[in-house]
C-alpha positions as CSV (number, residue, x, y, z in Angstrom):
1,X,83.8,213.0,151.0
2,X,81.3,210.5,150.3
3,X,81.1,207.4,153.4
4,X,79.3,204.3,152.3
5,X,78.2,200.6,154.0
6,X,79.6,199.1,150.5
7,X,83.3,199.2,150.4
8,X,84.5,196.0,148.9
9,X,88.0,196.7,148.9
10,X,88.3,198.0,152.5
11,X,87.1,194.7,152.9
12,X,89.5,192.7,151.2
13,X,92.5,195.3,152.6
14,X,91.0,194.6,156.1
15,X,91.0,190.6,155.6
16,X,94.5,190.9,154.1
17,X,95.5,193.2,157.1
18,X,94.2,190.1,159.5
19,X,96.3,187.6,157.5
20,X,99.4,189.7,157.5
21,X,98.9,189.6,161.8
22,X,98.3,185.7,161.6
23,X,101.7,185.3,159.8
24,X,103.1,187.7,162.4
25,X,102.0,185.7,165.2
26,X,103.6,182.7,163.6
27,X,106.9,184.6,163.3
28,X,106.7,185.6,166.9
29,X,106.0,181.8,168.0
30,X,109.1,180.6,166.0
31,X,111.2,183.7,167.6
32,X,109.7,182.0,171.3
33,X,110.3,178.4,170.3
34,X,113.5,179.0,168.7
35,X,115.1,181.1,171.9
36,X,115.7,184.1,169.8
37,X,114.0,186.8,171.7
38,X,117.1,188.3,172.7
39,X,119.0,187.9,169.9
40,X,118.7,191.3,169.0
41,X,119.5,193.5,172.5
42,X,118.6,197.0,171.0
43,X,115.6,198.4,170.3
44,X,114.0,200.5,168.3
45,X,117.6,199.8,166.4
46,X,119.3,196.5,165.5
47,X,122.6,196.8,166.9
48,X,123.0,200.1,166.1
49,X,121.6,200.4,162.4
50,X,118.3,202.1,161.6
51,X,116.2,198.8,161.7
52,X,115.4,198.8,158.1
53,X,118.9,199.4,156.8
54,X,120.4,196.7,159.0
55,X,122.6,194.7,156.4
56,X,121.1,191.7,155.0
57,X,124.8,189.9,155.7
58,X,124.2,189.9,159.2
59,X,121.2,188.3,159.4
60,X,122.4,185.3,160.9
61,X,121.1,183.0,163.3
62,X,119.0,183.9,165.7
63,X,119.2,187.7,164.5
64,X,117.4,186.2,160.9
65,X,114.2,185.2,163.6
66,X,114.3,188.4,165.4
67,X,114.8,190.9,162.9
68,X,112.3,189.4,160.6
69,X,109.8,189.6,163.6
70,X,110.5,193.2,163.8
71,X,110.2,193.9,160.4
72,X,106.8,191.9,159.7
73,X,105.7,194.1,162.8
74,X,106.4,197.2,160.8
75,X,104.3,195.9,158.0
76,X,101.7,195.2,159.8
77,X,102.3,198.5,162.0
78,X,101.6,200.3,158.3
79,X,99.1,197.9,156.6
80,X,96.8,199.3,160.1
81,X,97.4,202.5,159.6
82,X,96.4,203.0,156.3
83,X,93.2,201.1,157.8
84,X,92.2,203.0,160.2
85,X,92.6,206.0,157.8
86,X,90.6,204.3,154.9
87,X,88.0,203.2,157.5
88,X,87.5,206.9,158.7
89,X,87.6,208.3,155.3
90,X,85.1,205.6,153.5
91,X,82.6,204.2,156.3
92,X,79.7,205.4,156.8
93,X,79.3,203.2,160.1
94,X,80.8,205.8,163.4
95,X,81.4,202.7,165.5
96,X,83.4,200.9,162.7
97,X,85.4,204.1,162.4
98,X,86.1,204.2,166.0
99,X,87.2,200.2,165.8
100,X,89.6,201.4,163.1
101,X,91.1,203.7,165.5
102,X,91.2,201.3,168.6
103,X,93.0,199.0,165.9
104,X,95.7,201.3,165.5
105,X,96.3,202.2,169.0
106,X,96.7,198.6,169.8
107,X,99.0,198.1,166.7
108,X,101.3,200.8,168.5
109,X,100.5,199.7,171.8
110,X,101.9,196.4,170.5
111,X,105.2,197.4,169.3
112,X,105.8,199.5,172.5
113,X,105.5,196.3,174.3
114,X,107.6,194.5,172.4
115,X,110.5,196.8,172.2
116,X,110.0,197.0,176.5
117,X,110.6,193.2,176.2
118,X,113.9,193.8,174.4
119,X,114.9,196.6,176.6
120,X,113.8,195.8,179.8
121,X,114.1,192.1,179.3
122,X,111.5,191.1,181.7
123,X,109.3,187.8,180.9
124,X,106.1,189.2,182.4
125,X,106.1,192.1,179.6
126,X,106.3,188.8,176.6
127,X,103.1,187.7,177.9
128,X,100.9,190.6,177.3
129,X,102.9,191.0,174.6
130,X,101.3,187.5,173.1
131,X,98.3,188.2,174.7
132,X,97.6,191.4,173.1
133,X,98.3,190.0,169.7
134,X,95.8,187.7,169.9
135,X,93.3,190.8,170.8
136,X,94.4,192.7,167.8
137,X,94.3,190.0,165.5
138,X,90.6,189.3,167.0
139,X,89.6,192.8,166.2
140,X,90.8,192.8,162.7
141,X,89.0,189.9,161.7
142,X,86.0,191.7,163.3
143,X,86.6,194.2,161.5
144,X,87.3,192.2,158.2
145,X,83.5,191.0,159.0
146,X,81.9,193.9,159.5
147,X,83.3,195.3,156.3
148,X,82.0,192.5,154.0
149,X,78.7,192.2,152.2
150,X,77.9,188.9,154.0
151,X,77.1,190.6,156.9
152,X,75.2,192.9,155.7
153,X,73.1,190.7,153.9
154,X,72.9,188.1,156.8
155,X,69.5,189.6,158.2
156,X,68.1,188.4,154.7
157,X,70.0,184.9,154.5
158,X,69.3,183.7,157.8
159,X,65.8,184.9,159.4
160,X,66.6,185.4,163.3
161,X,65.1,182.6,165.3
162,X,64.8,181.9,168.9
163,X,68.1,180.4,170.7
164,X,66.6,177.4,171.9
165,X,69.9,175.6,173.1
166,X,71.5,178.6,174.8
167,X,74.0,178.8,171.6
168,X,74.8,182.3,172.4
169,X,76.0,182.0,175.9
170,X,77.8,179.1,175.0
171,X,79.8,180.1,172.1
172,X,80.8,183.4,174.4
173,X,82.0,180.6,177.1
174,X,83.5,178.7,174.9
175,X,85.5,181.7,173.5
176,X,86.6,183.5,177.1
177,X,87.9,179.7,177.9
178,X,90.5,180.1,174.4
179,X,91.6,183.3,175.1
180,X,92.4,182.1,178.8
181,X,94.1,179.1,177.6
182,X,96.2,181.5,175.5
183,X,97.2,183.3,178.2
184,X,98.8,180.8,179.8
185,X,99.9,179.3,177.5
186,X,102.3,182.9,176.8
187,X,102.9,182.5,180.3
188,X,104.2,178.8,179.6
189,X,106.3,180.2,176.6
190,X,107.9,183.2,178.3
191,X,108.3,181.5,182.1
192,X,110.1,178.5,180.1
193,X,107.1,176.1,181.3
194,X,106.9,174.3,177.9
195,X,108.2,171.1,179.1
196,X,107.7,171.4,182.9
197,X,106.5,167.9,182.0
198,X,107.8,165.5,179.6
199,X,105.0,162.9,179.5
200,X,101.7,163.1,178.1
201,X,99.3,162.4,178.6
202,X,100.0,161.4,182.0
203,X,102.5,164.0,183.8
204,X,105.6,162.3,185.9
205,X,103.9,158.9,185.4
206,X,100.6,159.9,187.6
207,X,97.5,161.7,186.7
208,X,98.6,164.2,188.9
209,X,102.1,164.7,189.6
210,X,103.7,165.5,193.3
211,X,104.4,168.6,193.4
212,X,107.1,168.3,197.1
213,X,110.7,170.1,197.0
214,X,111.7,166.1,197.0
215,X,109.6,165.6,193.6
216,X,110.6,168.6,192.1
217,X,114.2,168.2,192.7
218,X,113.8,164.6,190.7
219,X,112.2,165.9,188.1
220,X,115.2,168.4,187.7
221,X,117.4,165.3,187.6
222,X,116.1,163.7,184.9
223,X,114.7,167.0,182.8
224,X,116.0,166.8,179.0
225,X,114.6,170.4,177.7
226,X,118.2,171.5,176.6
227,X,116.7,175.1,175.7
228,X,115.6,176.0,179.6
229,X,117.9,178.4,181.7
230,X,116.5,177.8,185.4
231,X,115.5,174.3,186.8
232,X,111.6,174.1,186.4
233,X,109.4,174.7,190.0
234,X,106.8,173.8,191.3
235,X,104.8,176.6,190.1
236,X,105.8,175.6,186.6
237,X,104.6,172.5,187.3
238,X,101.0,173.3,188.7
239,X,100.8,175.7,185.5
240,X,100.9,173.3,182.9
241,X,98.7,170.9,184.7
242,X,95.9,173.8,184.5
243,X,97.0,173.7,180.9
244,X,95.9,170.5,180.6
245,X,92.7,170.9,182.4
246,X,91.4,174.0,180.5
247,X,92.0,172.5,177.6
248,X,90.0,169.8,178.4
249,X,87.1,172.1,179.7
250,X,87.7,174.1,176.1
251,X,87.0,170.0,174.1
252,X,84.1,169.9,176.2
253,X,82.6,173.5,176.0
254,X,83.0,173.4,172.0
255,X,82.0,169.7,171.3
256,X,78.7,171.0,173.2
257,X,78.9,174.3,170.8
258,X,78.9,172.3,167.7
259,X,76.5,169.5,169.2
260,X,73.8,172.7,169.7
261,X,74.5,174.2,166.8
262,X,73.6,171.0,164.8
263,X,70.2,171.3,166.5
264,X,69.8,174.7,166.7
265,X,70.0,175.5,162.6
266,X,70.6,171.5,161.6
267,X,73.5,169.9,160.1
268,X,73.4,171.8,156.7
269,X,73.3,175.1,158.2
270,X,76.7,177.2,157.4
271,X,76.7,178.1,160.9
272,X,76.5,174.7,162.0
273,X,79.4,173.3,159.6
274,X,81.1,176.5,160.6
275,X,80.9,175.7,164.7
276,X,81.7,171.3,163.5
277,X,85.0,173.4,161.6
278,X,85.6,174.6,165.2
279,X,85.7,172.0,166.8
280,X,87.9,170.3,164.9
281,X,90.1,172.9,165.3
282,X,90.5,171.9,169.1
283,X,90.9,168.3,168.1
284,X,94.0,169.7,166.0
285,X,95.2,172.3,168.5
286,X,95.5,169.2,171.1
287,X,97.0,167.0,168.7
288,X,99.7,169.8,168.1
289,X,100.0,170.5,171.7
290,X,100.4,166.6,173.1
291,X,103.2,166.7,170.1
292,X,105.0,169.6,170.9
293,X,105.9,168.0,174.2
294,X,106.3,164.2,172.4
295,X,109.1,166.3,169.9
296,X,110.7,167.5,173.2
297,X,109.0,171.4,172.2
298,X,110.5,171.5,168.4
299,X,110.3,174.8,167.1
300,X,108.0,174.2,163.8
301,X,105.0,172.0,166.1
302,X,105.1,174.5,168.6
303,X,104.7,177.6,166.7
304,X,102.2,175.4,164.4
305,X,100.7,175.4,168.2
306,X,100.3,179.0,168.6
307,X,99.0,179.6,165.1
308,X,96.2,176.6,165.4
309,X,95.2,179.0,169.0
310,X,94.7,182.0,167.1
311,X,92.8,180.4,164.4
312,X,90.5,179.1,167.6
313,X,89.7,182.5,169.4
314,X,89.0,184.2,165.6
315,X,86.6,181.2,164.9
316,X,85.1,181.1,168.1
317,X,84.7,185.0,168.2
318,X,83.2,185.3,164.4
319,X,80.4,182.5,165.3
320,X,80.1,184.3,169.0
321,X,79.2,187.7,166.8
322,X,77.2,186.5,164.0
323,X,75.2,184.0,166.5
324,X,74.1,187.6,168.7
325,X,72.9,189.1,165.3
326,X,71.1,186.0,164.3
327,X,69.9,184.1,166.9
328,X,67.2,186.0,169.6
329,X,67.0,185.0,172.8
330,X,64.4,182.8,174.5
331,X,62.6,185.2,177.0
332,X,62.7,188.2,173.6
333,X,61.6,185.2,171.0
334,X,58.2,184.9,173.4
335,X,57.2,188.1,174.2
336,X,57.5,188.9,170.2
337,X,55.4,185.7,169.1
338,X,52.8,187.4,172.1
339,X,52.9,190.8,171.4
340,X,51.0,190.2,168.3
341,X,48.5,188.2,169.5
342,X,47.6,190.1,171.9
343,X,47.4,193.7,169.6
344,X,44.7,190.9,167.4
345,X,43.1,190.5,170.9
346,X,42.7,193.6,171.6
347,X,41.5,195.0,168.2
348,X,38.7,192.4,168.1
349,X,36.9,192.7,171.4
350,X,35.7,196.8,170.3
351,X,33.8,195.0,167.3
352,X,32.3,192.2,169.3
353,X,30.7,194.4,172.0
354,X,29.5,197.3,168.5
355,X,28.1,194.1,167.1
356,X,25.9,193.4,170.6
């Protein structure tokens, strides 16, 4: 069994394996925004039938959403395993291999979840449910990276330099703030928060909206999101108004991301076009978001939502990784451009004293 760096097609399976858990993700948003989660009350079978012999004549409704859901969760259940097997078989790399294996135990981890959803029906299970999707779609694109010849040839295409603006830290920041915006955002999506607030981009009218038993009971009055079981709360209230607010921190931290990368590398740099891409990927992910609640939550803007999100925390996370092999830090970047001119120092002052 020969293991190599070079494995060209375990790097296109892995990149197809990531876009097979992107379309996943959009099937599992349209199953949210559509209400179809429960359209299918048995799990690991579909009302009864072994889940991939369930007759195509009954896929009707709601049970079309779910069941497709399910079955895209196979593929992608078996696309990862044969991954994590080719990865320990073919690469050379032992902690590649070993992010293979955490791949698939996620993968399973995943589908346990969802099928706890279904059985349990508890809300609270959905969101680390979305959450960990977003994870595992994270680490296959990693993965996707690491297996590519770009990155091993990166040391040779961009010569490591000094991170003068802090670009590092601030990719990592801007990253964490995505995947915490994601969170809640599941936790808007599974405690039926969506439209808490049916303005934007002011909320009831106000900047801030009251948030009093007297408010909240108003709001209730006059609330128009057909889909919503319970009357929205207070705490519903607050959470999409922290929404709001980290996405707003999330414009900010990026625009800064791509306004240091420009100066870090300059405007031609890939990794500067790369972080501008980025941002505009925010611009679009609030655009979709102040939509979704101007189209009263339709289905196809608010899954279009959640798939813009993931495309942010992969983009954000790739530049995070490549910008640690790339860029050096300041305190390191001194001490190296020192180091030598010391050694010269040092080697020079035995000859001047011979020479006396």
């Amino acid at each position: 069994m020969s293991r190599s760096v070079q494995n060209p097609w375990l790097h296109r399976f892995a990149f197809l394996t990531a876009i097979a858990t992107l379309v996943l993700i959009g099937v599992g948003g349209l199953v949210t925004s559509k209400g179809a989660g429960m359209s299918v009350p048995d799990w690991p079978t579909t009302y009864g039938y072994n889940m991939f012999l369930f007759p195509i004549s009954k896929w009707v409704g709601g049970i079309f959403w779910e069941h497709s859901h399910r079955l895209a969760a196979s593929t992608v259940g078996l696309l990862t395993a044969i991954l994590a097997i080719w990865l320990w078989v073919k690469e050379s790399r032992r902690w590649l291999r070993w992010l293979g294996i955490l791949a698939f135990f996620a993968v399973v981890l995943q589908g346990v979840l969802g099928g706890l959803r279904v059985v349990l029906f508890k809300d609270q299970i959905g969101i680390f449910h979305a959450a960990l999707a977003q994870s595992f779609l994270v680490l296959l694109c990693a993965i996707a990276l690491f297996t590519s010849r770009w990155w091993e040839n990166l040391p040779e295409m961009f010569a490591p330099m000094a991170d003068r603006k802090n670009l590092r830290r601030l990719l990592l920041i801007g990253t964490c703030l995505i995947f915490a915006q994601l969170v809640l955002g599941a936790t808007m999506r599974h405690q039926h928060a969506g439209l808490a607030i049916a303005d934007f981009p002011l909320a009831y009218g106000k900047l801030w909206p009251p948030m009093d038993p007297a408010s909240v009971a108003s709001y209730n009055q006059d609330r128009f999101e057909i889909s919503a079981v319970n009357p929205i709360t207070a705490f519903q209230i607050g959470l999409q108004m922290v929404h709001r607010l980290v996405a707003l921190l999330i414009f900010c931290a990026v625009a800064l991301c791509a306004w240091s990368a420009q100066r870090q590398f300059g405007a031609r740099h890939p990794l500067a076009k790369v972080a501008l891409a980025w941002f505009g990927l925010i611009v679009l992910q609030i655009i979709l978001g102040a939509s979704t609640i101007w189209s009263h939550k339709a289905a196809d803007i608010a899954t279009d939502h959640v798939v813009a999100g993931a495309l942010s925390l992969v983009c954000g996370t790739l530049l995070t990784i490549v910008s640690f092999r790339v860029l050096i830090p300041i305190r390191a970047a001194v001490l190296a451009a020192t180091e030598p001119a010391q050694a010269l120092f040092v080697s020079r002052k035995p000859a001047a004293s011979s020479a006396k």
